[in-house]
N, C-alpha and C positions, 0 to 999 in steps of 0.2 A: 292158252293152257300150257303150253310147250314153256311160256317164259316165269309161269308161276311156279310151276314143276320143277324148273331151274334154277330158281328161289329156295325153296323147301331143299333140296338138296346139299345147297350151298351150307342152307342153316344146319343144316346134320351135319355137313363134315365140320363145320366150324363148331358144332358144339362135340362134334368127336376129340377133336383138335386140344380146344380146353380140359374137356373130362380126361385125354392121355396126360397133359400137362400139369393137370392136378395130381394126376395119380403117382405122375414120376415125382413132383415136389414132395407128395406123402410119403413113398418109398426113399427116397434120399434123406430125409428129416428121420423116418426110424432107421437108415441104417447109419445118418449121424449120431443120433441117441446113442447107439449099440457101442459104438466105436468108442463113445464120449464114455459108457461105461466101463468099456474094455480098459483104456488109457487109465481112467479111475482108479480101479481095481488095479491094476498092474502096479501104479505109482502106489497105492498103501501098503505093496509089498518093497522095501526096500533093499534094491541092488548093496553086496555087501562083498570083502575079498575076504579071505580067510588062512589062516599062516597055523603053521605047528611052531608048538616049544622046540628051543635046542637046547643039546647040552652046554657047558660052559665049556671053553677054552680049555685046555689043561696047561696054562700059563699064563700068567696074569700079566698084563706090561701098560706102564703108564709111562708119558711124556710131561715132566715138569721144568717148569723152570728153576734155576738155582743160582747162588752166590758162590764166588771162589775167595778164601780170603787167603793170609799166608798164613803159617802154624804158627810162628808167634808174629806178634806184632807192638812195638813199642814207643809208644810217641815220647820225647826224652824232651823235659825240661830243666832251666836251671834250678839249683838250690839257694844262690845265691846271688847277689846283686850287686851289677857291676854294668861296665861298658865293654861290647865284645874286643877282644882284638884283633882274634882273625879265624876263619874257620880253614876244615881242608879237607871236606868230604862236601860233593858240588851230588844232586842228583843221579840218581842209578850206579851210586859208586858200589862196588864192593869192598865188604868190609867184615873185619873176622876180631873176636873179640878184646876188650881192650884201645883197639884203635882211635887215639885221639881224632876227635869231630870236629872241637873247637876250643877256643880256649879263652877265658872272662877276665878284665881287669877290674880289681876289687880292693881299691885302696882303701876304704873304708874297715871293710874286715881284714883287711894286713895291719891298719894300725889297732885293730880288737885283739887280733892274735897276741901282734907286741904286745900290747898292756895284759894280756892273759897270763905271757910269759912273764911278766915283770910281777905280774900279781901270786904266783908259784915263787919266785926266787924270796918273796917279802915274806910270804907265808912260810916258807921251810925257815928262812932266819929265825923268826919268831917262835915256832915250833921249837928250835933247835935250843934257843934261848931261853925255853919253856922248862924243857928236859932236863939244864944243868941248873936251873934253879929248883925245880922240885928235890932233885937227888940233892943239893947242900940243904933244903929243907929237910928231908927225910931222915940227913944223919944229924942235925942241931936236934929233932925231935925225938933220937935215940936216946941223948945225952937229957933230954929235960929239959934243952938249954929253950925251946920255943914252944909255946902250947901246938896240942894236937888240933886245936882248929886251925891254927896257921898252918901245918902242915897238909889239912885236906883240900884246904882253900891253895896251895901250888898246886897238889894231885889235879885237882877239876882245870886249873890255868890250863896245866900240860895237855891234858882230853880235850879244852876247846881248841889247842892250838893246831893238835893233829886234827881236829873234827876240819880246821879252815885251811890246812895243808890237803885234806883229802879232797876239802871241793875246790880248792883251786885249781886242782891236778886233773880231776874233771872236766873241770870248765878250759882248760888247757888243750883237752882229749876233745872238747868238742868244736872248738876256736881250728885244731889241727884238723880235725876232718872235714870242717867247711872250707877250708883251705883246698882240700885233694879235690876238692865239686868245683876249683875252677878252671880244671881243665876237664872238659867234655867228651866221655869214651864211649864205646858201642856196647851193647850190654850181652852182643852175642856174633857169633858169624851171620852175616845176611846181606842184604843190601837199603842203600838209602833211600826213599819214599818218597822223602818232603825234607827243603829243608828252608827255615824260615826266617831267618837270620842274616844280615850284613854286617860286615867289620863297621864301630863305633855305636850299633845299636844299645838302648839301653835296656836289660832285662833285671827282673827283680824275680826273687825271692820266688818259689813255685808258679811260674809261669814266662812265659817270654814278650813277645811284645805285646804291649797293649794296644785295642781297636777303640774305634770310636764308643762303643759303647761299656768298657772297660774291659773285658772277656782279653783273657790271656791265649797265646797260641805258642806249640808245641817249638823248640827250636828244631829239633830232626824228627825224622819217626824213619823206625828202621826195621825193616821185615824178614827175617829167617823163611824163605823159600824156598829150603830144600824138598819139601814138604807140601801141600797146601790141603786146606780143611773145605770142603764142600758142603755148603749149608743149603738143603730141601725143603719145605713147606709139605707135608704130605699130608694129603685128608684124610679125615677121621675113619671114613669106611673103607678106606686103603693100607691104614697105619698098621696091620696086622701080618701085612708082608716085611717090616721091616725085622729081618732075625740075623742072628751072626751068621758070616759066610755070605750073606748078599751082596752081591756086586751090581752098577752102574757103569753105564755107558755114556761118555760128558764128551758133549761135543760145542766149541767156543767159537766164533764169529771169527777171528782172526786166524783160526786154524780152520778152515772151511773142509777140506779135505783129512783131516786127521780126528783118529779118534783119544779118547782117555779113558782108563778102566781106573774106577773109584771103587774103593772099599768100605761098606759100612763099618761104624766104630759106635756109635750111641744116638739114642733119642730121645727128645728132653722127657717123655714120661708124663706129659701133660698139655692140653690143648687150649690153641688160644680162642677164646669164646667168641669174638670177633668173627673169625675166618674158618673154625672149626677145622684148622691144622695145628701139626705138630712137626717142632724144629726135629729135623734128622742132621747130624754129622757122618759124613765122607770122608776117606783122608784120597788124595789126588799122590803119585808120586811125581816131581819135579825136578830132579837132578839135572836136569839138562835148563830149569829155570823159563820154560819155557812158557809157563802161566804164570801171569801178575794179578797181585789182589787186587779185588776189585772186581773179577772179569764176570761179565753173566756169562747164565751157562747153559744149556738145552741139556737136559738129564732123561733120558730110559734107563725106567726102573723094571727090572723082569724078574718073576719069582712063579715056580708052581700055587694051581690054585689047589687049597684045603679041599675044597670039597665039591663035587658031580652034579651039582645042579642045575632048573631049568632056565633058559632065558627066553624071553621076550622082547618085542619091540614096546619100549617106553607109549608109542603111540597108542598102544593097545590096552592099555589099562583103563579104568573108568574110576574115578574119585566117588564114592559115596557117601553120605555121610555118617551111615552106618561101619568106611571100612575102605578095603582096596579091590577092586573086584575086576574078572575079563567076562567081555560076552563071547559063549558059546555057542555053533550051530551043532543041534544034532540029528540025527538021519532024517528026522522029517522035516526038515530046513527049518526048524522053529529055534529062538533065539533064546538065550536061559543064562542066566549071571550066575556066574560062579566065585564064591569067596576065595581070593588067596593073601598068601602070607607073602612079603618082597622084601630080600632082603639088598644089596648095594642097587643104585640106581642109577644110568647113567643118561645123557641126551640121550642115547641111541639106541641100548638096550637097559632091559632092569632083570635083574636076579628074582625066580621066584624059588621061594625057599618049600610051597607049599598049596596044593589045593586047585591045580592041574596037573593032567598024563600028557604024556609023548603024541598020543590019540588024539586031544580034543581039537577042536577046528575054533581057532578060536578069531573071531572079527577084527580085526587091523583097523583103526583107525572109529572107531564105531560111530553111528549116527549120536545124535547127541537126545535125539525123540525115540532113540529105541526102547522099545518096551519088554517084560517078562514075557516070553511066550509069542511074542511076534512072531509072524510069518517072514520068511525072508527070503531075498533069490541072490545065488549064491554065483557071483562073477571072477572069472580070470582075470588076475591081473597085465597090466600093461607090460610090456619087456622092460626090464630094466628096472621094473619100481617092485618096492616088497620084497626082492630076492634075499635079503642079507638082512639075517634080526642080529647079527651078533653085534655086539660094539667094538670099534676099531680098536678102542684102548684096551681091548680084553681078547685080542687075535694071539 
């Protein structure tokens, strides 16, 4: 009895055993469930950071690149054609105007000139020869003694012979001027650039030597540097700070430590469709010659901004297709698109011109499945990230 009793026993706690085992599997399964909704539910509310509008800047400043070139700039070729004979301005000379460069021999046109001269002496002869036979004509046709058509027929001799005394004298005038183009002058005070030429080389006629593929090249080029012209690219949604009285700040690679103050002078007044800039001119002063053309240039440009409006992180905008829009939270953490208007836009920040307050709490960066009226949970950001919507180019 005692061992069957022992039996029964056993089988109770053993079925006790399982029936607790069951019951905690069943309790862990619904408080999985629970949990597995909880998580659910939590994840279709989307964790979200949230930034206010600023004001803008009240100084606008951009960093561009630029060209320096010199105020004037003149690449000097010959007029005429010849073999050089010797130059005497070697690179970086200075040179002040007038100063012979170089000088061409042009036997060719020295013997044009003689026969030009010889062709003026033959012509005034003639001329002249002209003149004393009209007048003995014009007093035999007082007398009767010769008909008046022979007297009109010297008149016209005399008019063609001045007509070929006059282009001789011309052609004389212009035989002498190609004469003074063979010696080579500076066209201004400046310095020398380039210079292309060796003594015996042969240059012809508007151009200097020839390359292999016939293109002619400059004999000097000489740069007036007292001065130098700073050429900007500025963009289209920038270009409205350029006004009189702006100034730039240029700073050159070879000047590491030094700066230049540029003065605006003009802007071309129209944009290239390409790049959607427009050419600005700088003038740089250089008295001291210490920029060369050519040089690149790093340019801050700084000018009050027009007008108080809000900015944004560019991140925070949303493209629709209906428009430009930001999400908003508002007091009941519900999410709500708000139309606005934007006007300059940068990487960093964008200008709205319109259609947020100071007030609104608007999503940073937004889900890309967020919806009208979502529910949302509204999270602090990390140190460091989010703090700064302004754009650096607009501090």
């Amino acid at each position: 009895m005692s061992t069957q009793k022992s039996r029964k026993v056993m089988m109770m706690a053993g079925a006790a055993v399982v029936a607790g085992w069951c019951g905690y599997l069943m309790i862990e399964r619904i408080h999985h469930a629970v949990a597995l909704r909880n998580d659910a539910r939590a994840a279709a509310v989307p964790d979200v950071m949230v930034i206010s509008s600023r004001p803008e800047a009240r100084h606008v400043s951009l960093e561009l690149p630029g060209t320096i070139e010199a105020w004037y700039q003149a690449p000097i070729y010959p007029q005429v054609s010849g073999y050089v004979r010797m130059w005497y301005k070697d690179y970086g000379a200075r040179v002040s105007s007038g100063d012979v460069l170089a000088e061409i021999n042009t036997p060719g046109l020295d013997a044009q000139f003689a026969q030009a001269q010889a062709d003026l002496q033959s012509s005034q002869a003639k001329y002249d020869l002209a003149v004393v036979t009209a007048q003995r004509w014009r007093l035999m046709g007082k007398s009767q003694a010769v008909s008046g058509q022979s007297v009109s027929v010297q008149d016209a001799n005399e008019k063609s012979a001045a007509a070929d005394l006059e282009a001789a004298r011309h052609n004389l005038d212009r035989y002498a001027a190609l004469e003074r183009f063979k010696v080579i002058v500076s066209p201004f005070d400046g310095v020398v650039t380039e210079r292309d030429i060796n003594v015996g080389d042969y240059v012809h006629e508007g151009g200097g030597n020839l390359n292999a593929n016939g293109g002619a090249s400059e004999l000097f080029s000489v740069a007036d540097t007292h001065q130098m012209r700073l050429f900007v690219s500025i963009p289209e949604n920038m270009s409205y700070i350029l006004q009189p009285g702006l100034h730039a700040t240029v700073h050159v690679p070879q000047f590491p430590d030094r700066v230049f103050e540029a003065r605006f002078l003009t802007v071309s007044g129209g944009y290239d469709p390409d790049t959607r800039t427009s050419v600005s001119e700088f003038i740089i002063d250089n008295q001291d010659h210490a920029l060369w053309p050519g040089t690149f240039a790093a340019v801050t440009l700084s000018a009050p901004e027009q007008s108080r409006h809000q900015t944004i992180p560019t991140g925070a905008l949303v493209f629709q297709e209906h428009g430009m829009q930001v999400a908003v939270v508002d007091r009941q953490d519900t999410a709500h698109f708000h139309d606005i208007t934007v006007g300059r836009m940068g990487d960093g920040a964008t200008q709205v011109l319109s259609g947020i307050t100071p007030e609104d709490r608007i999503i940073d960066n937004p889900p890309a499945d967020l919806l009208e009226g979502q529910k949302v949970h509204v999270v602090q950001p990390v140190a460091g990230y989010g703090d700064d919507t302004s754009d650096k180019g607009d501090e």
